[in-house]
N, C-alpha and C positions, 0 to 999 in steps of 0.2 A: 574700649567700653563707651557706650553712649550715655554722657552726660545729658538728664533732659533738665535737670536744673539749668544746669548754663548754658545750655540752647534756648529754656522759655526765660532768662532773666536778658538773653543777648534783642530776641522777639519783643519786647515788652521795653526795653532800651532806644529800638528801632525808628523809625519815625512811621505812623501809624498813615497805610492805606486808604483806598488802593492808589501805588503806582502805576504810572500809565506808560508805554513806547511810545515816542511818536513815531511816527509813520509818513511817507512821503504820498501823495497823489494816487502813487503807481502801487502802493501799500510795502513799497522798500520801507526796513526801519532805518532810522536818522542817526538812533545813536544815542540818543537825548531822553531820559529818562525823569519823569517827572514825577513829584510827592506832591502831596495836597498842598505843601506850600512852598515848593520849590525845587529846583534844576538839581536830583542826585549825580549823576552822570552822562558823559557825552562819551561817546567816541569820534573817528576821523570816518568819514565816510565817503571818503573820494576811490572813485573805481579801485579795483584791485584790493580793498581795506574795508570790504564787507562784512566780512569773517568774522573782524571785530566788535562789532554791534550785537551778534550775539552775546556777548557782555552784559549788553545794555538789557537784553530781553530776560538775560536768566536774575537778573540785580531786580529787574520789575515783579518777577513771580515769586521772587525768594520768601518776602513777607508771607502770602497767602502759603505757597508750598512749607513753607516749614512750620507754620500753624498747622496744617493738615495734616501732618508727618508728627507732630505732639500730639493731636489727637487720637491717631492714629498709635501708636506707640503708647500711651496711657490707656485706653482700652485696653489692647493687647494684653499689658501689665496687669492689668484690673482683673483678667477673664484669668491668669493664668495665676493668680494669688485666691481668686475666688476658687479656682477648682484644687487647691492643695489642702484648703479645708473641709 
């Protein structure tokens, strides 16, 4: 069951956007994931341990994505309590 309680209390806990990737020259990401006031995560970025920075990419969008996914989800709820009356 989808808790949106404690999905929007964990969003609102979070350290407020937006996250950014860094990005290298070549637009490779580094790993290194940054909040308006500070380093949340890095990963290893030496050949062959790429893979891992994906990490770093889905940690940056999580904020925005799961805002969108409660709004998303509260409509829904809204439209489908409004039409049982």
């Amino acid at each position: 069951m989808l808790d949106l309680d404690a999905i929007k209390a964990r969003l609102a806990a979070a350290t407020p956007g937006p996250w950014e990737e860094e990005r290298e020259g070549g637009g490779y990401p580094t790993g290194v994931v940054y909040g308006p006031d500070c380093t949340v995560t890095s990963c290893d970025s030496e050949p062959g341990t790429l893979h891992q920075c994906t990490n770093a990419i889905f940690i940056a969008n999580a904020p925005s994505d799961i805002a969108a996914l409660v709004r998303s989800e509260e409509r829904r709820v809204g439209k489908e309590c409004r039409s049982r009356w």
